[in-house]
N, C-alpha and C positions, 0 to 999 in steps of 0.2 A: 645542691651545687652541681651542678654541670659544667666539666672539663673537656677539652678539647686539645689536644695533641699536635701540632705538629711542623714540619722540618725536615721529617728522616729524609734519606735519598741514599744515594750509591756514592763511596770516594775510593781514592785507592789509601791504602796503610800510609799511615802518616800525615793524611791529609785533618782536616775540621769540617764539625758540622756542629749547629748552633738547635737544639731544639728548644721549642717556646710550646708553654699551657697557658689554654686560654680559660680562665674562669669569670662562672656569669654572675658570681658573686665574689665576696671576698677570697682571698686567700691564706688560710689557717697556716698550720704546718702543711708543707709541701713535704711533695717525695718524687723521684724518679726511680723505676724498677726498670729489669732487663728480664726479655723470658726468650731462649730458644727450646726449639723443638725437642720435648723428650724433660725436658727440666721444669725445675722450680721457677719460682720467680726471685728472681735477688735485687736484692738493694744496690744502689749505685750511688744515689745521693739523697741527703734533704736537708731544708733550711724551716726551722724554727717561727713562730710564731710571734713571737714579741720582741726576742733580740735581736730574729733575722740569724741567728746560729747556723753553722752551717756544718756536716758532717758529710763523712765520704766512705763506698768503700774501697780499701784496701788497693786493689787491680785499676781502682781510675784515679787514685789520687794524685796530686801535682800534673794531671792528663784532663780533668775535668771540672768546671766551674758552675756551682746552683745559685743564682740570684734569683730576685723578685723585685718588678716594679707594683707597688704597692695604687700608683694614681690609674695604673692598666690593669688590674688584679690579676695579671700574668708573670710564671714563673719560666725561668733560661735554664738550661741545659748547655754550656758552651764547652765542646769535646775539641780537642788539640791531641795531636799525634796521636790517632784513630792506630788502632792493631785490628788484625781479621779478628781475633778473640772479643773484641768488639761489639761484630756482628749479630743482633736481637732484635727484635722488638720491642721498643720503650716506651712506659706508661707513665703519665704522669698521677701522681695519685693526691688526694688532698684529707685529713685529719683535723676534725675544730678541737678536739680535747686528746691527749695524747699523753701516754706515762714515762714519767723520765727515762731518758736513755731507751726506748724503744722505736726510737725513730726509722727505723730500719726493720721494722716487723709490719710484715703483711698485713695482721691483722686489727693493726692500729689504724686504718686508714678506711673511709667509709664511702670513698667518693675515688673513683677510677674514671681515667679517659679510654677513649679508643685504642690506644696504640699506634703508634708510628714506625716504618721500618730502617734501621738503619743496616744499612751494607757496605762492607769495606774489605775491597779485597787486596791479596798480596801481589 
């Protein structure tokens, strides 16, 4: 599977930015990750494989929405009221088999895109 990234761009705090993956195949469990410089990388979103489930973390939730068109095998990323703390790098990542409640772990996922930059300043 090859994934493809992208949308990022510059807004000011508060503003929206919509990121889209693009896959050359289906779409398993999806994930969106955040990485700045010096840090890990962290979960931000993912959506499920068969229910289409969807989970968040914590700092984007009610701020940010993970969909999937299923007939485009690409997954949405739609951020609303953008904060500088925001500000990353986002990967979209993608998972065909996946263990309960780990959707949010790095190392459940075998397929990464390039990354996209997102910038949002105050």
């Amino acid at each position: 599977v090859q994934l493809q990234a992208y949308g990022g761009g510059s807004v000011q705090a508060g503003g929206s930015l919509t990121l889209s993956c693009a896959a050359s195949g289906r779409t398993w469990n999806m994930g969106w990750f955040r990485q700045t410089p010096g840090k890990e990388r962290e979960f931000v979103a993912g959506i499920t494989w068969g229910l289409s489930t969807t989970y968040y973390a914590d700092s984007v939730k009610g701020r940010f929405t993970i969909s999937r068109d299923f007939a485009r095998n690409t997954v949405s990323l739609q951020m609303n009221s953008l904060e500088p703390e925001d500000t990353a790098i986002y990967y979209c990542a993608a998972a065909r088999d996946m263990v309960a409640d780990s959707i949010s772990a790095t190392s459940q996922y075998a397929y990464w895109g390039q990354g996209t930059l997102v910038t949002v300043s105050s």
